[in-house]
N, C-alpha and C positions, 0 to 999 in steps of 0.2 A: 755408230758404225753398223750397215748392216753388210751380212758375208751370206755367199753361198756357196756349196764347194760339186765338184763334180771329183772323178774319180784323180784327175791330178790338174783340174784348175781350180782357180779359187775367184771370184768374182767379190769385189767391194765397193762399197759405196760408203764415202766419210760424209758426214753433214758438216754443217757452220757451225765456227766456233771451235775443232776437235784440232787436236794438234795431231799432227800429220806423224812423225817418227815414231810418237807413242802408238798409235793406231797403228803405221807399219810393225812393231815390236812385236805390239798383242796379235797377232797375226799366227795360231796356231799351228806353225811349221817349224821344222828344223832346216830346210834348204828349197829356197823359192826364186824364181825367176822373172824379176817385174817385167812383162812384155808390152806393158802400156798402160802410158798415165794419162787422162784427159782432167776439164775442171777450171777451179780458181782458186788462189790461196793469198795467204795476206802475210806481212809481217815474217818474209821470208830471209833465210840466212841463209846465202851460200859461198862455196870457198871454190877457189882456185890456187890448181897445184901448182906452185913455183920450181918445181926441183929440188928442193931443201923444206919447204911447209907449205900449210894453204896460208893463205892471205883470203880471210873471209868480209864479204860485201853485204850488207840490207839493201834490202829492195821492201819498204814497210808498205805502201801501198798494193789495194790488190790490183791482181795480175794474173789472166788469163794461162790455165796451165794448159801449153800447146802437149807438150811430150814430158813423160818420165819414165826413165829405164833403170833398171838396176838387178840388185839381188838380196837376198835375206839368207846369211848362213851363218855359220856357232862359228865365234872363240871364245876358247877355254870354254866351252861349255854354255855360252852366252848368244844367244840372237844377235846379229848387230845387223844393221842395214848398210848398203852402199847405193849410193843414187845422184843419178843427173837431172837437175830438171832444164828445159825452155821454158820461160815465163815469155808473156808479152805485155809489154804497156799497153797504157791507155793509146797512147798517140800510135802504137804500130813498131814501135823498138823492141829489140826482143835481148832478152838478158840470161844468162845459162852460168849453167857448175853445178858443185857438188851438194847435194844436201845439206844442211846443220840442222835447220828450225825451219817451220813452216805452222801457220795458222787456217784450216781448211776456210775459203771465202765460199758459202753456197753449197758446195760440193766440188771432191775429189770422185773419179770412178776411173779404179784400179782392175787388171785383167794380168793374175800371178798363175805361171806354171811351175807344179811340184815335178822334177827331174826325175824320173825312176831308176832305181840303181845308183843313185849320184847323190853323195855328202858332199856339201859344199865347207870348208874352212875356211877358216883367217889365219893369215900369220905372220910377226910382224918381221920386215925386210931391212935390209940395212939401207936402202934410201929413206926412211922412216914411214913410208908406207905401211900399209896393212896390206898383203895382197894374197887374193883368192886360188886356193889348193881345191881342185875337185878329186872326189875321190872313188873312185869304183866300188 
């Protein structure tokens, strides 16, 4: 993974091969704002909320990442991510949700802004969500 940072972005670029969550994790922030994913990735997992859980789908072939937005903020004290992506087929279908797993195909390039003044939480809800407390 290579990073550059300015005084609250943070610019990435994942190679092939790099798992995509672990690379967002090591991502040296406490509260971050994915404002765009471009790329490919392969061997990806994502879920969709049913109102009671996700029901998660593979998509194992690569698959052009159109868009990824999200955030990176602590619970308990912990990094976690929250992310959507658009993938696209080969044939032109495009398939979307929530993160799980992802294996970078080629290249991922990520554009994160760090919020100033703003902690971001987790916390979990009684829909069984996890859902994002910012905090002044």
């Amino acid at each position: 993974m290579i990073e550059a940072r300015g005084e609250r972005e943070v610019i990435v670029r994942m190679l092939d091969g790099e798992n995509l969550v672990e690379n967002l994790l090591s991502i040296d922030v406490t509260a971050a704002v994915i404002v765009g994913g471009i790329g490919m990735v392969r061997e990806a997992r994502l879920a969709y909320w049913n109102g009671t859980e996700y029901e998660e789908h593979e998509v194992a072939e690569p698959t052009e990442l159109l868009a990824m937005q999200g955030n990176l903020a602590l619970r308990d004290g912990e990094r976690v991510a929250h992310c959507h992506l658009t993938l696209a087929r080969r044939d032109g279908t495009v398939v979307g949700g929530h993160l799980v797993a992802a294996t970078v195909a080629n290249t991922v390039e990520l554009v994160l802004t760090i919020p100033e003044g703003i902690r971001l939480k987790r916390k979990p809800e009684p829909s069984g969500l996890v859902g994002l407390y910012p905090e002044s």
